[in-house]
C-alpha positions as CSV (number, residue, x, y, z in Angstrom):
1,X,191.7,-18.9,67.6
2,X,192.2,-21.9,70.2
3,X,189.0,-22.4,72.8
4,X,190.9,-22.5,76.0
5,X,190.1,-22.8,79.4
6,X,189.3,-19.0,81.9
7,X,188.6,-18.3,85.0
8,X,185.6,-17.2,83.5
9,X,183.3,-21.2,83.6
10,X,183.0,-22.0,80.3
11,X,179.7,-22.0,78.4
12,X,179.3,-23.6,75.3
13,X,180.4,-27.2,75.0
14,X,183.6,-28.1,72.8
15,X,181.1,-28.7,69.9
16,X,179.7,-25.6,69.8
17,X,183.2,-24.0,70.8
18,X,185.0,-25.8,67.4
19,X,182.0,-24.9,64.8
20,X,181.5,-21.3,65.9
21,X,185.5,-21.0,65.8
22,X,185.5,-22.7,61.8
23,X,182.2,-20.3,61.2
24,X,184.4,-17.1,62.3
25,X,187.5,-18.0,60.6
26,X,185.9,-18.6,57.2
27,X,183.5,-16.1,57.3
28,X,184.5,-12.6,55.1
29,X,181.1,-10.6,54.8
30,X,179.0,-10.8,58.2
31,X,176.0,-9.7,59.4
32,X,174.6,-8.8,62.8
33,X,170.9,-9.0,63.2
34,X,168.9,-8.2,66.2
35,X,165.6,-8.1,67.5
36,X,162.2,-5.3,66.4
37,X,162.1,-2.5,69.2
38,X,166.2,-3.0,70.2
39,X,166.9,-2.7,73.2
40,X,170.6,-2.1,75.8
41,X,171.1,-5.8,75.4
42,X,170.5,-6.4,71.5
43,X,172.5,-3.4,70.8
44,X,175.1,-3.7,73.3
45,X,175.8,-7.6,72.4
46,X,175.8,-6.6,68.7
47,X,178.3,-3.9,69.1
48,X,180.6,-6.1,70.8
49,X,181.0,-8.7,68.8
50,X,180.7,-6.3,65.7
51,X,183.7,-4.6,67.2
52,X,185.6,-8.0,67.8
53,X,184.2,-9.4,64.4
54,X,186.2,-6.0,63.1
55,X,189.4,-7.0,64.6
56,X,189.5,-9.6,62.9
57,X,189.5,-8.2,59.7
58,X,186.5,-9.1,58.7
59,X,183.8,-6.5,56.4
60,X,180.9,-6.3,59.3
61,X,177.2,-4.4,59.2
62,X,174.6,-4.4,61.6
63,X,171.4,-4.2,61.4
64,X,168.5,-3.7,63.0
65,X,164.6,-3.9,62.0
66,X,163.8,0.1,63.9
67,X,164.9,2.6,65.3
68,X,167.1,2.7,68.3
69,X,166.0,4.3,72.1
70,X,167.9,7.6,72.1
71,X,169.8,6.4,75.5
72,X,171.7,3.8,74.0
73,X,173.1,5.9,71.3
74,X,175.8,7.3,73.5
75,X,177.7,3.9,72.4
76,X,180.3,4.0,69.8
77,X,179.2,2.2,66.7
78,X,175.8,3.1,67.5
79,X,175.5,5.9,64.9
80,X,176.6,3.2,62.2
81,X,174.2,0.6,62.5
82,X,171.8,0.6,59.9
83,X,167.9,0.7,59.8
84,X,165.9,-1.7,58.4
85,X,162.9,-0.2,57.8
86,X,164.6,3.1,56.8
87,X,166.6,1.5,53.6
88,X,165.3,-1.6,53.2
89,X,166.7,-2.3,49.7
90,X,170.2,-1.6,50.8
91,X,169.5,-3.6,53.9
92,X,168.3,-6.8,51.3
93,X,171.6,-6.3,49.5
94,X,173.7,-6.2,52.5
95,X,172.2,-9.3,53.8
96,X,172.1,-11.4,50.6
97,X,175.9,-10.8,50.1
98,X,176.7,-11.8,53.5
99,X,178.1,-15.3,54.2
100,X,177.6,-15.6,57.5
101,X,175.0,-13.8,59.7
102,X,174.4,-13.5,63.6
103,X,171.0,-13.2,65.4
104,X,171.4,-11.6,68.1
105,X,169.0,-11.9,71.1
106,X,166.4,-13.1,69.9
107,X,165.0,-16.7,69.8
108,X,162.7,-17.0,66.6
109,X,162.5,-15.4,63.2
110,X,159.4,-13.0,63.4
111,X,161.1,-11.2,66.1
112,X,162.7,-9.5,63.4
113,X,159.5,-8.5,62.1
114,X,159.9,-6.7,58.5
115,X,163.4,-8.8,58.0
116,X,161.9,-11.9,58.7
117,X,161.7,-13.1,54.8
118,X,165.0,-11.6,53.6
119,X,166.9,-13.2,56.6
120,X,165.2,-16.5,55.7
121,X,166.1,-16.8,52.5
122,X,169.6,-16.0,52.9
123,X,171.6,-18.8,52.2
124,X,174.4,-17.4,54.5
125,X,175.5,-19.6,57.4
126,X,173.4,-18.5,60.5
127,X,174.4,-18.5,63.9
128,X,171.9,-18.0,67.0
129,X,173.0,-16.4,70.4
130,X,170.4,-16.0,72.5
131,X,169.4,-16.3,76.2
132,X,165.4,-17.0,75.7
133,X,163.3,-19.7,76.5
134,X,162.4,-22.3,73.0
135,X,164.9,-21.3,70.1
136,X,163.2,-22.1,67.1
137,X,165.9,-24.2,64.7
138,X,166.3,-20.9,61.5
139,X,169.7,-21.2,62.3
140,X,172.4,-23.5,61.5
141,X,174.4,-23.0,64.8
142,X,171.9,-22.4,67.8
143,X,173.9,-21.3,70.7
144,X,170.9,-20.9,73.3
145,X,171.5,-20.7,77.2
146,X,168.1,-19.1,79.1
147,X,170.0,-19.6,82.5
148,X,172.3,-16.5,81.1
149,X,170.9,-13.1,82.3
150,X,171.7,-11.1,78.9
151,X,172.7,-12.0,75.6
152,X,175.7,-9.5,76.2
153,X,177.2,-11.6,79.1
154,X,176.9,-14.7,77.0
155,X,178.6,-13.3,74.3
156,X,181.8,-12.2,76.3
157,X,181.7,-15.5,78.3
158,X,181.9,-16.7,74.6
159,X,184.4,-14.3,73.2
160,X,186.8,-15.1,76.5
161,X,186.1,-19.0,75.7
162,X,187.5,-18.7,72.1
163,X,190.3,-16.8,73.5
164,X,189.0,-13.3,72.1
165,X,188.1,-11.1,74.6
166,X,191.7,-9.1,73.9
167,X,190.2,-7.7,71.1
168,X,187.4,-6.2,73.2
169,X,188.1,-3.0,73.7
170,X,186.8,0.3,75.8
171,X,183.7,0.5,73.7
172,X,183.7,-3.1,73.3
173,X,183.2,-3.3,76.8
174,X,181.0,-0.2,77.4
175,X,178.6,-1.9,74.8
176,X,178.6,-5.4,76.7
177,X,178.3,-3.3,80.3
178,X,175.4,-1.2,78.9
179,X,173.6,-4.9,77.8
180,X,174.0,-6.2,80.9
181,X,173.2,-3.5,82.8
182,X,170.2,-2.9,81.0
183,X,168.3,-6.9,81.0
184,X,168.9,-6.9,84.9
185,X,167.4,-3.7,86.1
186,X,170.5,-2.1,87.2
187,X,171.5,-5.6,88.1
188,X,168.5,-5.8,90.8
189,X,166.9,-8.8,89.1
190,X,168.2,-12.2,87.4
191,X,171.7,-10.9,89.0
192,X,172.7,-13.5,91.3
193,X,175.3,-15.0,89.1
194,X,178.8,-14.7,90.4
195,X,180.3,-14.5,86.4
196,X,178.4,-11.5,86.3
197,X,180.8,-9.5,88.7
198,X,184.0,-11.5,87.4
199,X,182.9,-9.8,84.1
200,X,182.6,-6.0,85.0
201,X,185.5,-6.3,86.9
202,X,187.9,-7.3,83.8
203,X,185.2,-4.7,81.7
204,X,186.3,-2.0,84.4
205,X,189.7,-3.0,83.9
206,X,189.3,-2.4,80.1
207,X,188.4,1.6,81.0
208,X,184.8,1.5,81.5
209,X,183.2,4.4,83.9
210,X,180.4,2.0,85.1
211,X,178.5,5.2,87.2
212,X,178.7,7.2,84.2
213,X,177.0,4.3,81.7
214,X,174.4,4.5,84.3
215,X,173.5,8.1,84.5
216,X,173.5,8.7,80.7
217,X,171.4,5.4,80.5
218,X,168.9,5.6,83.6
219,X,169.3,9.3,84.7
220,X,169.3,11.5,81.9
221,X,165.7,12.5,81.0
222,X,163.8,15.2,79.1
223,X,160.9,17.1,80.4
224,X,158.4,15.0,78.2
225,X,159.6,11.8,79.2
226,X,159.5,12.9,83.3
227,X,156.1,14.1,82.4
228,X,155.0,10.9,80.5
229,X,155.8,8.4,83.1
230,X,154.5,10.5,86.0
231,X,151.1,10.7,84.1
232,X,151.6,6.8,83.9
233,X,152.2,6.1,87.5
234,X,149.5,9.1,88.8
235,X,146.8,8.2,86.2
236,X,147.1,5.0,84.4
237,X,148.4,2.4,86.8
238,X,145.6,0.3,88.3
239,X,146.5,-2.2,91.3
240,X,144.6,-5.3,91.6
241,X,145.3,-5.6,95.3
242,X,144.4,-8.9,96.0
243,X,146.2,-10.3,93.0
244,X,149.3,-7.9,94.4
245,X,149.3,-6.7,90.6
246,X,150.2,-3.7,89.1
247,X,148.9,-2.4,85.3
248,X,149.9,0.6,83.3
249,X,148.9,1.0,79.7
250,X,149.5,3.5,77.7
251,X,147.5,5.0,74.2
252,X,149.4,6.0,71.0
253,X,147.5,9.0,71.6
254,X,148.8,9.6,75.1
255,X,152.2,9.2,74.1
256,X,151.7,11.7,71.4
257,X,150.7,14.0,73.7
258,X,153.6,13.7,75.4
259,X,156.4,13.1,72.2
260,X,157.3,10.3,73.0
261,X,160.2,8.9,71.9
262,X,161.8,4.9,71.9
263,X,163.1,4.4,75.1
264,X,161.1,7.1,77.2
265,X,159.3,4.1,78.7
266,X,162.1,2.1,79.4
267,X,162.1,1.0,83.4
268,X,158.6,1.7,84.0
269,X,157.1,-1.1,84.3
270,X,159.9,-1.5,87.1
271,X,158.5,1.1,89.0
272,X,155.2,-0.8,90.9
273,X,157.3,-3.2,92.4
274,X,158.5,-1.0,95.1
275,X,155.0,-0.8,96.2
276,X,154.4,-3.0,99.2
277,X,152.2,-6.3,98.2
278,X,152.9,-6.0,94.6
279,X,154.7,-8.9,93.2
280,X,153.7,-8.2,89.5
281,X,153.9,-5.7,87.2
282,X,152.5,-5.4,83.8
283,X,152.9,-2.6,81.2
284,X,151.0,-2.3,77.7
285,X,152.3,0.5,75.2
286,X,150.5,1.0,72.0
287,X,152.3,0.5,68.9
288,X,151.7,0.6,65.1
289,X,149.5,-2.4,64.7
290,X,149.8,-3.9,67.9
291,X,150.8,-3.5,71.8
292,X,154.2,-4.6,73.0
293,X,153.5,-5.9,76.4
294,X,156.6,-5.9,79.2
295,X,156.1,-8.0,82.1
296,X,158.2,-7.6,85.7
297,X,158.0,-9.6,88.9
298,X,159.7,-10.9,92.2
299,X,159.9,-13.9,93.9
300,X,158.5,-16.7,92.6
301,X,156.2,-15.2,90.2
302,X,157.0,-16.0,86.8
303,X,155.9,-13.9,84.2
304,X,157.8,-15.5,81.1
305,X,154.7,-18.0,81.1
306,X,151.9,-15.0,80.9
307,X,154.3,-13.5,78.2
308,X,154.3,-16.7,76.2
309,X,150.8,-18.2,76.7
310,X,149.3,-15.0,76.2
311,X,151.5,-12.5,74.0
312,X,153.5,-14.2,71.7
313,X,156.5,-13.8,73.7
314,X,158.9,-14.9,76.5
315,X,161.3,-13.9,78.4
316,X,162.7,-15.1,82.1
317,X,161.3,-15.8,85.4
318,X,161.0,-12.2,86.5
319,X,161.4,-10.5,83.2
320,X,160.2,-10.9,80.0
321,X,157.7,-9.4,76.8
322,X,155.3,-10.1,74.1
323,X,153.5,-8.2,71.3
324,X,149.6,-8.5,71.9
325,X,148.4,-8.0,67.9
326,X,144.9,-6.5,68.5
327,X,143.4,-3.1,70.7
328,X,144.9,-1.9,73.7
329,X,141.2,-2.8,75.7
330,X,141.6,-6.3,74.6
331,X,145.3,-7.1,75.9
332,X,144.5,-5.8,79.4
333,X,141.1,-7.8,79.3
334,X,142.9,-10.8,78.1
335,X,145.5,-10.6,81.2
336,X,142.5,-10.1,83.4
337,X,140.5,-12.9,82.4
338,X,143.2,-15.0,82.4
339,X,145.0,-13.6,85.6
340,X,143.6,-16.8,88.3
341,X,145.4,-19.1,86.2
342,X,148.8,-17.3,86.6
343,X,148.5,-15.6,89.6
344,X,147.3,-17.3,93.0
């Protein structure tokens, strides 16, 4: 595997380029790790590579700490990818045998929640690729690049750096599409890089039906989910109009009532934005033990700073999350205490 030169800009430096090359070829038993709650990027970057990874011969698992959202499970590979919490001795074994393991978009080690100790104390060689603000250093190779708009695009600008995008194939490419896709709203946010469209054009090439990725994705509902976020948008969102803010929040109990399942939420916090004066968008979904908190804007509001100030997250300029680890009441009170010093 020789780095070499694309029309695609390279990414990583040389450095990084000649030890993640070494790591590959040596490597026999890997790993793919990837962030609690996964999402079209985590799963589509991990597939990918996986796939790629499997080319070259080499014995691959992924893993993942929950459950995947039933809309990205139309991707091949999907079915194989193991759940942490559902065989977590096998999943300990798995991971101690491996020698070299890859964290997949995310940026420190508790974002793997219930894996956290057993990745740590793997003495496998560890390689980061992520695209979030302040990597933490549990990795021996950190390839970090926050200016990237998903971990999926990074990873094929780095698979086409090391000359190994040829082994990428249809599903390989439907995978990194449905990432992208997925951390850019439909490409309508973070978007305005011009790799971005060099990329789904060679993905198209490679077979992809990008309209049909996006109706299985973004347009295929069932009657509880289409009920669930209308009673979100009709009931629960409050607008702070002076702010130009929009809040949803949902109960455990209210998405009970509705069976919810992962991924019936996805996109709505996207949805007060077309509003006229509302510039931010903040939705809180209780979870077991804590809220997960996802946080949209435009223009020059940044929300990665509310997400990492206030809920142990991050995230980019227009788009990012955080876990709030107390009662639904108190993360919407926290935001609105605090809301003067974020939002003018």
């Amino acid at each position: 595997m020789d780095c070499k030169e694309s029309k695609l800009k390279d990414i990583i430096s040389s450095q990084e380029c000649k030890t993640l090359t070494e790591a590959i070829a040596r490597s026999k038993n890997v790993v793919i790790v990837a962030h609690t709650a996964p999402d079209g990027d985590a799963i589509g970057s991990s597939l990918a590579l996986g796939g790629v990874l499997k080319s070259l011969k080499k014995r691959v698992t992924l893993i993942m700490p929950d459950a995947l959202p039933k809309s990205i499970t139309f991707l091949k590979g999907a079915e194989e990818i193991k759940i942490y919490k559902n065989a977590v001795e096998e999943c300990n074994s798995i991971i101690s045998f491996a020698d070299t393991i890859f964290c997949l978009d995310f940026n420190e080690s508790k974002r793997v929640d219930l894996m956290q100790d057993v990745l740590l104390s793997s003495s496998a060689y560890k390689v980061m690729i992520d695209h979030h603000i302040y990597p933490s250093d549990f990795c021996d190779l950190v390839i970090s690049y926050p200016e990237i708009s998903s971990t999926s695009l990074l990873v094929y600008k780095i698979l086409n750096q090391l000359n190994l995008t040829k082994y990428v194939d249809k599903s390989g490419a439907e995978a990194v599409y449905t990432g992208m896709m997925t951390d850019t709203g439909n490409f309508s946010y973070n978007s305005n890089d011009a790799d971005i469209y060099v990329v789904i054009s060679e993905l198209l090439q490679k077979g992809i039906n990008k309209d049909e990725i996006y109706r299985i994705v973004c347009n295929t509902s069932t009657l509880d989910k289409l009920r669930l976020n209308s009673y979100a948008i009709s009931e629960k969102m409050e607008i702070i109009s002076n702010k130009g803010v929009a809040i949803i929040n949902l109960s455990r109990k209210e998405l009970n009532h509705y069976s919810y399942q992962k991924g019936d939420t996805e996109g709505l916090v996207n949805v007060p934005l077309g509003i006229e004066g509302v510039n931010v968008s903040i939705f809180f979904r209780e979870e077991s033990g804590y809220v997960k908190v996802s946080l949209r804007s435009v223009g020059d509001y940044a929300v990665n700073t509310i997400a990492s100030e206030l809920y142990n997250g991050g995230g980019h300029k227009n788009a990012a999350g955080g876990e709030f680890f107390g009662t639904m009441s108190d993360a919407v009170k926290i935001f609105k205490e605090n809301i003067e010093n974020y939002i003018k």
